[in-house]
C-alpha positions in Angstrom: 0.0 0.0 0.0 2.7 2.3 0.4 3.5 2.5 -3.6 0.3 3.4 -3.4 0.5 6.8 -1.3 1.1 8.5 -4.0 -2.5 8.3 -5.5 -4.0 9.7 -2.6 -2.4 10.5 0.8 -5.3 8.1 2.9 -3.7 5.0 0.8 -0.5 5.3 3.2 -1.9 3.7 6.6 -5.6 2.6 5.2 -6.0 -1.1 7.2 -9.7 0.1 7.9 -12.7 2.1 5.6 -12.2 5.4 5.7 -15.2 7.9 4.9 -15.0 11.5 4.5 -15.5 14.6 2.0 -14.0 14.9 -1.3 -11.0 17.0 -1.6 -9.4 18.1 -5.0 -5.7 17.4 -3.3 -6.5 14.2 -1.8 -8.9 12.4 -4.6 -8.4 13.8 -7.7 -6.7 10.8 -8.9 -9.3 8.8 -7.7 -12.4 11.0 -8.9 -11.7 13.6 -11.4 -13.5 17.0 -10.6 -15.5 16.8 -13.5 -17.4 14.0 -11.6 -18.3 16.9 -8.8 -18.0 14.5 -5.8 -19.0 15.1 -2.6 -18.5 12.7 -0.3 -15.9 9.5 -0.8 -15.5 5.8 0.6 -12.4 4.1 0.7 -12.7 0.1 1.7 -9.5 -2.0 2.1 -10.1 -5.6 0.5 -8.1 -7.7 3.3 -6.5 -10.7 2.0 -4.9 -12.8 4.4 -3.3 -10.8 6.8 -2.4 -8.5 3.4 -4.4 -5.5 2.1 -5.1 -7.0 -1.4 -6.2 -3.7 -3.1 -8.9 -0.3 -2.3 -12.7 -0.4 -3.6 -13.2 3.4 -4.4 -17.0 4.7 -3.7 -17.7 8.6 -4.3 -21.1 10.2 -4.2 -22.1 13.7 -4.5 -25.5 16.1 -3.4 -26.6 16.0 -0.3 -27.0 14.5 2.3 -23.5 12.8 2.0 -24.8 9.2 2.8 -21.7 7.3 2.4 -20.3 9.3 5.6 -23.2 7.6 7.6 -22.5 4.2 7.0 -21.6 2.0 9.9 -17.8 0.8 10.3 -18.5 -2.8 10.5 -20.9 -2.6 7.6 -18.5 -1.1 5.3 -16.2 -3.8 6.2 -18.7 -6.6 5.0 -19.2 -4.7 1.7 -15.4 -4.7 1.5 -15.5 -8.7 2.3 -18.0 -9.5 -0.1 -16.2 -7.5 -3.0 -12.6 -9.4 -2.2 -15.0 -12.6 -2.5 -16.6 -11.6 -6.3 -13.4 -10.8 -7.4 -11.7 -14.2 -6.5 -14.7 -16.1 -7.9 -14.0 -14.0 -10.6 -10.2 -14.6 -11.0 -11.1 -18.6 -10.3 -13.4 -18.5 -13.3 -10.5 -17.0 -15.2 -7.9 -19.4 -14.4 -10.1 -22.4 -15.0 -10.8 -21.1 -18.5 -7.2 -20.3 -19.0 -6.0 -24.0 -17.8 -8.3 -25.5 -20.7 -7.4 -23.2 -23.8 -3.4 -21.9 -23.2 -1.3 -24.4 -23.5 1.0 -24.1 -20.7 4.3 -25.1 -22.2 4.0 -22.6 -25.7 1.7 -20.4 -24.1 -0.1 -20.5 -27.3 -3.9 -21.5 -27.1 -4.7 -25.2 -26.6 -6.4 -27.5 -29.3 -9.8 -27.6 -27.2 -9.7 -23.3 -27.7 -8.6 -24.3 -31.7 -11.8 -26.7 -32.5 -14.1 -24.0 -31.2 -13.0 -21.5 -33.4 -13.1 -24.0 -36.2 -16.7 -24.4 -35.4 -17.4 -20.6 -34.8 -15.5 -20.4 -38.5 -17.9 -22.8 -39.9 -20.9 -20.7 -39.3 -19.6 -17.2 -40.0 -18.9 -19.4 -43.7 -22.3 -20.6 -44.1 -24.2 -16.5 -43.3 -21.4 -15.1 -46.0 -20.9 -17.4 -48.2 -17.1 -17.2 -47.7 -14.1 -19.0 -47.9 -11.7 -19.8 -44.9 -8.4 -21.9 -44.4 -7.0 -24.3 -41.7 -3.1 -24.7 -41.8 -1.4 -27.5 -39.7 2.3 -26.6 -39.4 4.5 -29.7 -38.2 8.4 -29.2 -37.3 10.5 -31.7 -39.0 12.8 -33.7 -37.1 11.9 -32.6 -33.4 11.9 -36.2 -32.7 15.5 -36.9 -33.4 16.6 -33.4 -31.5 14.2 -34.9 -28.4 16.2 -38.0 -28.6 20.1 -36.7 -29.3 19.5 -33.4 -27.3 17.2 -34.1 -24.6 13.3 -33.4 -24.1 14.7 -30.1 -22.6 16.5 -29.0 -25.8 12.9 -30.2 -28.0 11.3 -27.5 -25.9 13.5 -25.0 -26.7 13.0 -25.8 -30.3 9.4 -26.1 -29.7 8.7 -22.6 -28.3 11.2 -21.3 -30.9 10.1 -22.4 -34.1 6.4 -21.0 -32.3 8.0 -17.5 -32.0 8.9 -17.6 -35.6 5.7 -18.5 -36.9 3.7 -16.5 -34.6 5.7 -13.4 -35.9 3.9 -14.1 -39.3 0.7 -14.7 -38.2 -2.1 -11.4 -38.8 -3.6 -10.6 -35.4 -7.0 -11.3 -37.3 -5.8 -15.1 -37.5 -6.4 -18.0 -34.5 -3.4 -19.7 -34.0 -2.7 -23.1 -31.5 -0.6 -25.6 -30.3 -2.3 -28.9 -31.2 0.1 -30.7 -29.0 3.5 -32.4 -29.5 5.2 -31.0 -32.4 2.0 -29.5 -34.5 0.8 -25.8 -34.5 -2.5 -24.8 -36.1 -3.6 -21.7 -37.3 -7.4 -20.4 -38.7 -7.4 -17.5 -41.6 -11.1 -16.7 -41.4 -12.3 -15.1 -44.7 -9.4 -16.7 -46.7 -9.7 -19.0 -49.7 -6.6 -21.6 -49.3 -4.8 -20.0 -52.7 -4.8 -16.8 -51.0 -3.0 -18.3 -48.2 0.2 -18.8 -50.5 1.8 -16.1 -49.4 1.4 -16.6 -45.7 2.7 -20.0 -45.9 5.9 -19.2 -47.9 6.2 -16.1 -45.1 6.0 -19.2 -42.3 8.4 -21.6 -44.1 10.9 -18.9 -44.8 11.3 -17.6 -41.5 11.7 -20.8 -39.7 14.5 -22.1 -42.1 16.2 -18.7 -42.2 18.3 -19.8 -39.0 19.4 -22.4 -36.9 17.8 -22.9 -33.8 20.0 -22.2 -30.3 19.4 -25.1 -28.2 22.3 -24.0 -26.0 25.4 -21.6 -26.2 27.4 -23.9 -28.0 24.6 -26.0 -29.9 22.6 -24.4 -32.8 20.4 -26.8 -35.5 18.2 -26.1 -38.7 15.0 -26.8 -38.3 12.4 -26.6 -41.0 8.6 -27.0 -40.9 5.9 -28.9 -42.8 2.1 -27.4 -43.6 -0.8 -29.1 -45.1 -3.4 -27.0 -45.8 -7.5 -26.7 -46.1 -10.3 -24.6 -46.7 -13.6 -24.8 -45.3 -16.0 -27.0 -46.9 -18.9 -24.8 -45.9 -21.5 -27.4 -47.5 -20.7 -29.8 -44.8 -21.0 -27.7 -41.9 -24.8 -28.4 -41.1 -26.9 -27.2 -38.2 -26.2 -29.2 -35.0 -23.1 -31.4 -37.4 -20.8 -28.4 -37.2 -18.8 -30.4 -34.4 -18.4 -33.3 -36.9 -17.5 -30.5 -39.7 -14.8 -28.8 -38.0 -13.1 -32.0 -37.0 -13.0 -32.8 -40.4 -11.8 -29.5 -42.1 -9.2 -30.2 -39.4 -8.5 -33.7 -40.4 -8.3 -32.7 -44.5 -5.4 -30.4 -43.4 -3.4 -32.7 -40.9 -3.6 -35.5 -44.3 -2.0 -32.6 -46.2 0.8 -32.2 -43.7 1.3 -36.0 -43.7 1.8 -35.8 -47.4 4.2 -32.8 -47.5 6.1 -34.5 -44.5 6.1 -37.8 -47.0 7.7 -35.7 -49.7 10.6 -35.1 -47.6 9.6 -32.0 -45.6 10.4 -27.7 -45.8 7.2 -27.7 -48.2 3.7 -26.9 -47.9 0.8 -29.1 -49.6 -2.9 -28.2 -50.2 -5.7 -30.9 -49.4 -7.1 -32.5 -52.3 -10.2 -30.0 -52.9 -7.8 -27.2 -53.2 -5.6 -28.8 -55.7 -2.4 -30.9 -55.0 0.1 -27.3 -55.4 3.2 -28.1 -53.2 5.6 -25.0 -52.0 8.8 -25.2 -50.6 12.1 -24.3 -51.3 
């Protein structure tokens, strides 16, 4: 609370509610004085034997109510906030444990087939086009098994920084698990993703990857790629839709990764175009 003093002066040595007028010198960080406050509320939210943060109240007119309120009273209010803003922060973790993965910090597969399915519709009101790429790195496997499951990590997150640099902010990218990345282009037809894909394998073959100080390796990537086949995706089937737009592009990755890998292919309804070096 003391980093705190600086906001207003009653923030230095608040361990209990505090209740008084308004003053310019003392609130106007709290309460600008366009608000026209009157009358102000300050309640400590006790956690533990910690004070966890300051619920801010300001009234104004007459009569200053907030002045009148009983100690203990305030104190309850202040109990009951700290306790909706843990449920709060509980909800947020639980959500957070089921769609980030924890080791890429990308988001998980489970967070990847909703958006698939959220795709789907927004395909069937406009009538347009969208494409699923399943990005692969090549050879994580042996560097797992010469380097250590420490030094795959490394790669891991790694080769996810490069291709997260390429990805448009308007995209939905995941970790799929193990060595596979997925990302969504909503409004896309799979040609016009092309340019995106050279952009991914480009930048991930551009260096060797630092495992440690004195150990670097190239590492390259495969993607198969698909786009939506909107006529599937039927009311109450869109589960059984997306799982499959999903599956067309992870059989387009297993073909580039047959061809020998640092290549792209398209699913067979987009063509059988490779890319690569």
């Amino acid at each position: 609370m003391e980093s705190l003093a600086g906001v207003t002066p009653h923030y230095d040595a608040l361990h209990a509610p505090w209740c008084g007028s308004y003053q310019a010198a003392d609130h106007g960080l709290l309460f600008g004085p366009q608000l026209a406050c009157t009358h102000v509320a300050l309640l400590p939210l006790p956690r533990g034997r910690m004070v966890a943060g300051v619920y801010n109240i300001a009234g104004r007119g007459a009569p200053p109510r907030l002045a009148a309120l009983d100690g203990q009273w305030l104190q309850h209010l202040a109990g009951q906030v700290v306790a909706s803003v843990e449920r709060v922060f509980h909800r947020a973790r639980l959500l957070r444990s089921g769609v980030v993965d924890p080791l890429t910090g990308w988001n998980s597969r489970l967070y990847f087939h909703a958006r698939l399915r959220e795709e789907l519709a927004r395909c069937q009101r406009t009538g347009r086009a969208a494409t699923c790429l399943v990005v692969d790195i090549d050879g994580l496997h042996g560097i797992n098994e010469h380097h250590g499951v420490s030094a795959g990590d490394v790669a891991l997150r790694e080769v996810g920084a490069r291709i997260e640099a390429q990805v448009r902010a308007s995209d939905a990218a995941a970790h799929l698990g193990s060595d596979a990345f997925a990302i969504l282009l909503p409004a896309t037809a799979p040609a016009l993703a092309a340019p995106l894909v050279e952009r991914i394998l480009a930048a991930v073959r551009a260096a060797p990857v630092s495992l440690a100080p004195d150990l670097a390796v190239p590492v390259t990537v495969s993607i198969g790629i698909a786009g939506a086949d909107v006529g599937t995706a039927v009311d109450g089937d869109r589960k059984a839709a997306a799982d499959q737009w999903l599956a067309e592009a992870e059989t387009a990755l297993h073909r580039a990764k047959r061809a020998g890998g640092d290549r792209a292919v398209f699913s067979s309804d987009a063509g059988t175009a490779t890319t690569g070096k």
